[in-house]
C-alpha positions as CSV (number, residue, x, y, z in Angstrom):
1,X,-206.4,-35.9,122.4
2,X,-202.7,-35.1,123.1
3,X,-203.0,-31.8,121.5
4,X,-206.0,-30.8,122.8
5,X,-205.6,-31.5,126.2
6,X,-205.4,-28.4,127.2
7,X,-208.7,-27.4,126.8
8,X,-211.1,-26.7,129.5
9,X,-214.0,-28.4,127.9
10,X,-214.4,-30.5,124.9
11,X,-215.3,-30.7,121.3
12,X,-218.1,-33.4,119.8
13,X,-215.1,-34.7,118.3
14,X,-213.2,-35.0,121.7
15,X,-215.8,-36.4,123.0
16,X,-215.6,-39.1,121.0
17,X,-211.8,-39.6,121.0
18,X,-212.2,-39.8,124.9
19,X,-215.0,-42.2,124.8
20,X,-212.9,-44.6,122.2
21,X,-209.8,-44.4,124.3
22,X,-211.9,-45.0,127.2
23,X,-213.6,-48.0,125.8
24,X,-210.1,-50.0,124.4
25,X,-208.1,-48.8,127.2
26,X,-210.1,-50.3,130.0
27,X,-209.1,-53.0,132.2
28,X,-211.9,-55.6,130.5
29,X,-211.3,-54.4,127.1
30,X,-212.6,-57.1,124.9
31,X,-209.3,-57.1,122.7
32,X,-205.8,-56.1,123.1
33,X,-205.3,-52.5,122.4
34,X,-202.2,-49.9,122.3
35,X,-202.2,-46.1,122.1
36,X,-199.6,-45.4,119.7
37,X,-198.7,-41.7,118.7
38,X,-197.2,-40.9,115.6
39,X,-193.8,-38.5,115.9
40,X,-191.3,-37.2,113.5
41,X,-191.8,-39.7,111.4
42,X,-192.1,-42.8,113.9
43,X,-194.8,-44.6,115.2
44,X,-194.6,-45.3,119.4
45,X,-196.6,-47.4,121.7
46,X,-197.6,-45.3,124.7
47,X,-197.0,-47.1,128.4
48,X,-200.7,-48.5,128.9
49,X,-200.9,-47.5,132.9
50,X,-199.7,-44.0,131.6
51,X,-202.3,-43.8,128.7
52,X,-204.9,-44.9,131.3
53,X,-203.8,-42.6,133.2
54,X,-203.6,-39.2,131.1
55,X,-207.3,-40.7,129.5
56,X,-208.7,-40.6,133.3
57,X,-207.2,-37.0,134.3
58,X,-208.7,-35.5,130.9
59,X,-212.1,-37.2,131.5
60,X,-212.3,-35.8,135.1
61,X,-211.1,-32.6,134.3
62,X,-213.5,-32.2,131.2
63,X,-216.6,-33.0,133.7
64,X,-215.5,-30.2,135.6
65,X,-213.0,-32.1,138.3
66,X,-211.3,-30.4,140.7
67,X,-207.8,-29.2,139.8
68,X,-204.5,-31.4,141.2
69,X,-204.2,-30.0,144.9
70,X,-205.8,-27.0,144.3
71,X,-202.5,-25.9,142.5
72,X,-203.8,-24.5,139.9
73,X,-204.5,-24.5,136.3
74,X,-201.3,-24.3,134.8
75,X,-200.1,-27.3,137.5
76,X,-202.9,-29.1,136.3
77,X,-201.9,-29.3,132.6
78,X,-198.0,-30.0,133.2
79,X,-199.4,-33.1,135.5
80,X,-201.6,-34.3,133.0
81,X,-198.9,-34.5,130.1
82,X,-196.6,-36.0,132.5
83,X,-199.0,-38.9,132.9
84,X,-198.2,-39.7,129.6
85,X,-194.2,-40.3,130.5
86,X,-195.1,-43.0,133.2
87,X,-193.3,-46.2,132.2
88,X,-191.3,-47.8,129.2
89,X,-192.4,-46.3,125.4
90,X,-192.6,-48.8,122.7
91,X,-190.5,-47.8,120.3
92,X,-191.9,-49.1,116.0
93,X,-189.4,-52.6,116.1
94,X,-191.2,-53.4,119.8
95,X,-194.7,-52.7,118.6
96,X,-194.2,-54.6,116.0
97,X,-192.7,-58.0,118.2
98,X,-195.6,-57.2,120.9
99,X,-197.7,-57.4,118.1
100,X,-196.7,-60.8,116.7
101,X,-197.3,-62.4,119.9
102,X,-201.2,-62.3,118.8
103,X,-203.0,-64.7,116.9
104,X,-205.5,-61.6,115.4
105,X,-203.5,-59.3,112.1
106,X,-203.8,-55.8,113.6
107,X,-206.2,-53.4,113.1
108,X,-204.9,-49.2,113.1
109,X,-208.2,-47.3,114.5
110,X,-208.2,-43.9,113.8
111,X,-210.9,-42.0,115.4
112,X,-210.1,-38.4,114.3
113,X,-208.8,-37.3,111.1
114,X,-205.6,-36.2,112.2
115,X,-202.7,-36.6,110.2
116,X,-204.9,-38.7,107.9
117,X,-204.2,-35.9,104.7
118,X,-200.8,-37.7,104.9
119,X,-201.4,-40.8,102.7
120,X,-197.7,-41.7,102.7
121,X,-198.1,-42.2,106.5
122,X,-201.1,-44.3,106.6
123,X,-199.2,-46.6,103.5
124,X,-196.3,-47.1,105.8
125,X,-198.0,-48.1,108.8
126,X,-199.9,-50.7,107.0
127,X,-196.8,-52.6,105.5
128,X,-194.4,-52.4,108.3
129,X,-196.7,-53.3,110.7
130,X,-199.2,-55.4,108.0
131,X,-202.0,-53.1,109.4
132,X,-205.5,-52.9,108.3
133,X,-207.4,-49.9,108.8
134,X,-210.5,-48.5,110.5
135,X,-211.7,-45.1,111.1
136,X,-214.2,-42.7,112.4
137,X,-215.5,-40.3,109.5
138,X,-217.2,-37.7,111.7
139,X,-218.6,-35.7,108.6
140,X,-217.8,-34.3,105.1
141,X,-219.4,-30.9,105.2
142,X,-215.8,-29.1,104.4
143,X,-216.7,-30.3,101.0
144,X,-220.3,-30.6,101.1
145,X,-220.1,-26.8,101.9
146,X,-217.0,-25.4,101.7
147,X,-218.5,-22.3,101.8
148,X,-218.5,-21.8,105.7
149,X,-214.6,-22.6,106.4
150,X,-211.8,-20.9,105.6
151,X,-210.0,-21.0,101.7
152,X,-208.3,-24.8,101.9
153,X,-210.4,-26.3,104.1
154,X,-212.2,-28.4,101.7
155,X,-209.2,-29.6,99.4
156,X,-207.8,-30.7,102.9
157,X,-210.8,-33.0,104.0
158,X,-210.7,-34.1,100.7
159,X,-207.3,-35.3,100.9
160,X,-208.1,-37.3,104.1
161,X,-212.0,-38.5,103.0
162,X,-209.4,-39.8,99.8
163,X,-207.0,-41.7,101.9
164,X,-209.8,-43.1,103.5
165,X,-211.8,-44.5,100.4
166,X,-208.4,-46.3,99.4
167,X,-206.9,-47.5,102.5
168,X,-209.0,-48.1,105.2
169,X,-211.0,-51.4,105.0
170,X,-213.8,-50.1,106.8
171,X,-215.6,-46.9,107.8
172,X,-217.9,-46.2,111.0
173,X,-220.1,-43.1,110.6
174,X,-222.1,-41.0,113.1
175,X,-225.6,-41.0,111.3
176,X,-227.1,-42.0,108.2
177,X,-226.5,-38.8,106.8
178,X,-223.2,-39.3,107.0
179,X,-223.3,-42.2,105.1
180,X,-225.4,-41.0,102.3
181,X,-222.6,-38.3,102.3
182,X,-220.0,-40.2,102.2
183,X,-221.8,-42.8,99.5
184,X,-222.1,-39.9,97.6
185,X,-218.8,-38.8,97.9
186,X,-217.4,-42.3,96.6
187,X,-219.5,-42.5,93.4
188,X,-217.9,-38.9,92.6
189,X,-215.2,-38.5,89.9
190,X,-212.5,-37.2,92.2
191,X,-212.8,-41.0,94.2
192,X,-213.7,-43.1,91.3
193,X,-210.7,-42.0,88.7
194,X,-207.8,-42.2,90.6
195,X,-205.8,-45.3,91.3
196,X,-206.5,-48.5,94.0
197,X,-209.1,-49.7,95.2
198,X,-212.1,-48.2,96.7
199,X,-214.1,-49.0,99.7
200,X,-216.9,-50.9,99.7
201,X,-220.3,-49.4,100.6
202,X,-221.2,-52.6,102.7
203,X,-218.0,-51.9,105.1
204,X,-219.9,-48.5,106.3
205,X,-221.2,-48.9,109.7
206,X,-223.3,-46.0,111.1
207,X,-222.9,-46.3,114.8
208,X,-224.5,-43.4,116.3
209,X,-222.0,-41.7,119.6
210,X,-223.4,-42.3,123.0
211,X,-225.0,-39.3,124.1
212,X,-225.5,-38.7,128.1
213,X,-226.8,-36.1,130.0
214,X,-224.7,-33.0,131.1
215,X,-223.9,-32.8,135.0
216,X,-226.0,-30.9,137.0
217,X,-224.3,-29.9,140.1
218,X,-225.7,-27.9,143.3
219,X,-224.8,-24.5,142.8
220,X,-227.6,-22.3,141.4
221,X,-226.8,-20.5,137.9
222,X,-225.3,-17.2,137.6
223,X,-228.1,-15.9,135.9
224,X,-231.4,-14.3,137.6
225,X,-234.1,-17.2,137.8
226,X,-236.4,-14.3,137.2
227,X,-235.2,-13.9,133.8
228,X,-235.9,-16.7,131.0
229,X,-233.2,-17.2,128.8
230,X,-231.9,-19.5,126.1
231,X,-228.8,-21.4,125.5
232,X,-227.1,-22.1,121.9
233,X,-224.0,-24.3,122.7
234,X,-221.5,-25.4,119.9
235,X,-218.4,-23.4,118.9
236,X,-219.2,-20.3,117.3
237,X,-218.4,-20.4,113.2
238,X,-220.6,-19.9,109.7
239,X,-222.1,-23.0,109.2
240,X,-223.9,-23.2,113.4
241,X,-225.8,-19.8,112.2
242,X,-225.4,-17.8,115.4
243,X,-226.0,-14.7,113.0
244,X,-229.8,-15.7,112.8
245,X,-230.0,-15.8,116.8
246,X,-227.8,-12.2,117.3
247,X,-229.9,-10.5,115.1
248,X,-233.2,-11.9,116.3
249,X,-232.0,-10.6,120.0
250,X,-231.4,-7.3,118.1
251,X,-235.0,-7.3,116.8
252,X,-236.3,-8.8,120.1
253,X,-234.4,-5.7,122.4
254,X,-236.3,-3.6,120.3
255,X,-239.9,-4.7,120.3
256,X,-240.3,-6.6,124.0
257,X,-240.7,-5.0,127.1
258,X,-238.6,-7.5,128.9
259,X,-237.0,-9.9,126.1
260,X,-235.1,-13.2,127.4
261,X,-231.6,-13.9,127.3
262,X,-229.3,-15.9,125.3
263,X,-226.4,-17.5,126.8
264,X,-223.7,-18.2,123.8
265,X,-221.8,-21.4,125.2
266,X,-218.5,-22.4,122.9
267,X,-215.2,-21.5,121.9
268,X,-214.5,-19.2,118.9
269,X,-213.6,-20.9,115.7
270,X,-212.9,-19.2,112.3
271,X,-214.7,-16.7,109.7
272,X,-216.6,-15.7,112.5
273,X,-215.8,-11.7,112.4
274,X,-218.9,-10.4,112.3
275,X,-220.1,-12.5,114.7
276,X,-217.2,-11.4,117.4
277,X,-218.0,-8.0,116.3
278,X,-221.7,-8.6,117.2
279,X,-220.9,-10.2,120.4
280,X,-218.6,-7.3,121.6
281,X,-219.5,-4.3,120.2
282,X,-223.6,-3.9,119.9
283,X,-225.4,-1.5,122.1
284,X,-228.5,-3.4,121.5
285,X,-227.3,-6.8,122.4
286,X,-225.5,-6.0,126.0
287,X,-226.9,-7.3,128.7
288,X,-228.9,-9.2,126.9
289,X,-226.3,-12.0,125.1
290,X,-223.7,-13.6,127.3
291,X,-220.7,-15.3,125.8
292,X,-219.3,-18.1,128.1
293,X,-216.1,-20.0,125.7
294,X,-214.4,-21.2,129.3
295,X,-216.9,-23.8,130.6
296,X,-216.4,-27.6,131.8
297,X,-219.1,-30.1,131.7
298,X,-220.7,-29.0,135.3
299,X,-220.6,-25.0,134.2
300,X,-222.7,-26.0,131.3
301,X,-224.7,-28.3,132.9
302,X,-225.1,-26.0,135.4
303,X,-226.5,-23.7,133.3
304,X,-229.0,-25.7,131.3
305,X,-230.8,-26.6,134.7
306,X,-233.3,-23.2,134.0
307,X,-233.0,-22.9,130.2
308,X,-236.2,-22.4,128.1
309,X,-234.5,-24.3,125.6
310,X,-231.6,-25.2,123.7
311,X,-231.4,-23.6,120.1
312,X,-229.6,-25.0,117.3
313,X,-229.9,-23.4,114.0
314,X,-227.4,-25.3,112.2
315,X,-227.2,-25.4,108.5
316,X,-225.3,-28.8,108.4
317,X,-223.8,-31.0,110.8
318,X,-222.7,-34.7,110.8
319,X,-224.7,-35.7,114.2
320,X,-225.3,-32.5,116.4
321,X,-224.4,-33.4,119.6
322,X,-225.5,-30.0,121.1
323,X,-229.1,-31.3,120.0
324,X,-228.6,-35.0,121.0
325,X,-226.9,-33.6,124.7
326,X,-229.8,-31.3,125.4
327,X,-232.4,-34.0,124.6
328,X,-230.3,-36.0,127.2
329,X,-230.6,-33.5,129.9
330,X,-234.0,-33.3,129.7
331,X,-234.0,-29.5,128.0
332,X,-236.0,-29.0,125.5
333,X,-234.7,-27.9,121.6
334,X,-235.7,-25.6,118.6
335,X,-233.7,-26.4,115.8
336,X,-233.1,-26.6,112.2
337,X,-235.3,-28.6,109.7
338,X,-232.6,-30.4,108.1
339,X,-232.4,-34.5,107.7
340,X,-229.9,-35.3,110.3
341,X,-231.6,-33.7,113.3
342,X,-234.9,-35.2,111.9
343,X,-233.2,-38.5,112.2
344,X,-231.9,-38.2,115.7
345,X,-234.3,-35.7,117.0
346,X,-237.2,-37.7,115.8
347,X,-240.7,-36.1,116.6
348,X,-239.3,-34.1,120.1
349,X,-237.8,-31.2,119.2
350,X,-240.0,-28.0,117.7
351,X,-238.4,-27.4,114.0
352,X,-237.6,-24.3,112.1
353,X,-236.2,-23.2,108.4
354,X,-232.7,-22.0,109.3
355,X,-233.1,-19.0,107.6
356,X,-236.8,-18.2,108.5
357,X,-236.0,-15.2,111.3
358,X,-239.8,-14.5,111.7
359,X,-240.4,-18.8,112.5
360,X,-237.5,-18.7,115.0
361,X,-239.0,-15.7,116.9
362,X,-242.3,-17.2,117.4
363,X,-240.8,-19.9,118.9
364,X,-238.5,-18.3,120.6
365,X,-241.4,-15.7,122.6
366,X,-243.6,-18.8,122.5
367,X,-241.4,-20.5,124.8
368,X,-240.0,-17.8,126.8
369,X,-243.5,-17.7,128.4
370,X,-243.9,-19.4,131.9
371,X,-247.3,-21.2,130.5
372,X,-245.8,-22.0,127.2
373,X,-247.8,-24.8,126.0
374,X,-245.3,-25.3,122.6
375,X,-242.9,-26.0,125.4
376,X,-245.2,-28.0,127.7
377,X,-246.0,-30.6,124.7
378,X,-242.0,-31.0,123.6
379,X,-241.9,-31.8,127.4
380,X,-243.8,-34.9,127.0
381,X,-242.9,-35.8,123.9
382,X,-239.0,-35.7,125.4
383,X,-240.0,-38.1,127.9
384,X,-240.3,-40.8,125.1
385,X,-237.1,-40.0,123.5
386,X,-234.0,-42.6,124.2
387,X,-230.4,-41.1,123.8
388,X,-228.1,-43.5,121.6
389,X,-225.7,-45.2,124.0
390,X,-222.0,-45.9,124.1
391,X,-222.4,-49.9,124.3
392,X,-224.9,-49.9,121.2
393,X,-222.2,-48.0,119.3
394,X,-219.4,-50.3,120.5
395,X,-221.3,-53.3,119.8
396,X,-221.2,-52.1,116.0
397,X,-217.4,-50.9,116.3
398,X,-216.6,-53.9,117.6
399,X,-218.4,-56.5,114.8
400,X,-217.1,-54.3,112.3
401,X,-213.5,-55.1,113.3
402,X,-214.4,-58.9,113.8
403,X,-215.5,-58.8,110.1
404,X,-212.1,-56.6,109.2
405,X,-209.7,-59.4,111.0
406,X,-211.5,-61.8,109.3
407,X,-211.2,-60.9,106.1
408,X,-207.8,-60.4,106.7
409,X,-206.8,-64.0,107.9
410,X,-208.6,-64.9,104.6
411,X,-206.9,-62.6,102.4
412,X,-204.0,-61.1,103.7
């Protein structure tokens, strides 16, 4: 979170980090719990009332707070770091006495995979500080399809998804597709041959993220209420398909009188040339596809109020929390027929082949229509549908590290 506080608006995975830091940060915490950060080579314990307070800042301005004394931007981010220097740093020999003075063995929860390629620094942290180890594995499409990220990217995230099998006692999981992934991943050669132990399959825990609905503040949208658009809302790279939706806006500028609009909401990630090309440069597509990368919380919420729907076409994903958010703002989806929307999306979303252009544009003029009755019936379905929450997820975070310091006071 450190490292990407700098950003107006989150990721899914930022998400998460802030919920987590949130969550064992708090006043009422239900254990003791230290934000440590890891620097040339040495592990620190942050000042808790700074941590609390660089975790509040970030939250507020992620949900589209105002800025410190209307200083501005840049203000903004030096007073948010600086947060972080309130009070006395730990430094590894006073973490470790602080640490004694509790009767549990402690637990290192990692809830990104940062740093987590470098094995060496996971092994030292477990035997000077006689750590176990817990993490969050978000997803393993890098090599489930390394095909849409850039040359390394799947050797790296199978470095870390390796470090993981042998040194973290237990594993929490977004969905069950991640775990089936995951499962799968440990039975393969590349696990099972090399040295030490593996983990257990029983010590997976899928704890889905708590999903809420985006703000919706007063001002009206900058776009004409005359005009129905559609919002696809993820960071733009191969694997979210945002080629199907540009060049079914190029096919719909051609054959509809007046054809809705698409709002493209996230930051630009990698292999995504064409794309950017797309985005800037077509004749067909201006004024009809808006990019917005700079949003917080309220912009995009702000935003979704009038949407159509929310598209995700999506070839993979570990959870889709574009899907999951919309749901929870009451906006109704078309996306992707693949297992792990199924399993969160259940029966309220309309489904489509990612690849099936001509299924996507039915849907797509279906709904753009004021009497839609497709969108109508996703409507009531979504009044059934109940977002996973953050307390359901903790509950399972927090059994799973009872069972991980228990084991440990049996075997240590």
């Amino acid at each position: 979170m450190i490292g990407r506080a700098h950003r107006r608006g989150p990721s899914g995975i930022d998400r998460v980090e802030l919920a987590y830091a949130q969550h064992f940060l708090a006043a009422d915490a239900p254990r003791p719990a230290y934000a440590v950060v890891h620097l040339f080579g040495w592990l620190f314990g942050v000042n808790p009332l700074g941590a609390r307070r660089f975790v509040q800042r970030l939250a507020a301005r992620w949900q589209g707070g105002a800025l410190a004394g209307g200083r501005g931007r840049a203000f903004d981010w030096v007073a948010q770091y600086a947060t972080l220097l309130t009070g006395h740093w730990r430094a590894g020999f006073q973490l470790r006495r602080q640490l004694k003075q509790h009767d549990e063995p402690p637990i290192f929860l990692v809830v990104s995979h940062h740093h987590l390629s470098r094995e060496h620094t996971v092994r030292s942290i477990r035997r000077s500080f006689g750590a176990r180890c817990v993490c969050f594995l978000h997803d393993l499409i890098p090599i489930d399809y390394p095909e849409y990220f850039p040359p390394g990217k799947e050797q790296a995230h199978r470095r870390v998804t390796e470090t993981i099998s042998r040194l973290f006692e237990a594993v929490i999981v977004n969905s069950q597709a991640t775990a089936e992934s995951y499962r799968h991943f440990l039975s393969s050669p590349p696990v099972s041959s090399q040295p030490g132990r593996t983990i257990p399959a029983a010590n997976i825990h899928v704890a889905p993220p708590g999903v809420g609905p985006f703000p919706r503040p007063a001002r009206t949208p900058d776009v004409p209420h005359s005009v129905p658009y559609f919002i696809v809302l993820g960071t733009i790279e191969p694997r979210k398909n945002h080629m199907l939706l540009l060049n079914l806006w190029g096919r719909l500028a051609t054959t509809l009188l007046k054809p809705p609009r698409l709002l493209v909401i996230g930051a630009r990630g990698w292999e995504n040339e064409l794309i950017v090309d797309l985005l800037e440069r077509s004749h067909r597509l201006h004024g009809l596809v808006e990019e917005h990368n700079r949003l917080d919380d309220s912009g995009v919420g702000s935003l979704l109020t009038q949407a159509r729907a929310v598209l995700v076409p999506s070839f993979a994903e570990g959870f889709g929390l574009p899907l999951a958010e919309a749901l929870a703002s009451g906006v109704p989806v078309i996306c992707s027929d693949i297992p792990v929307f199924r399993e969160i999306g259940r029966n309220v979303p309309d489904y489509a082949d990612p690849l099936d252009l001509l299924a996507w544009r039915d849907q797509v003029v279906d709904y753009s229509r004021p009497d839609s009755t497709r969108r109508a019936a996703q409507m009531q379905r979504l009044a059934h549908w109940q977002a996973p929450s953050w307390p359901d997820h903790f509950e399972i975070v927090e059994r799973a590290l009872d069972e991980v310091a228990s084991s440990a006071r049996v075997s240590p």
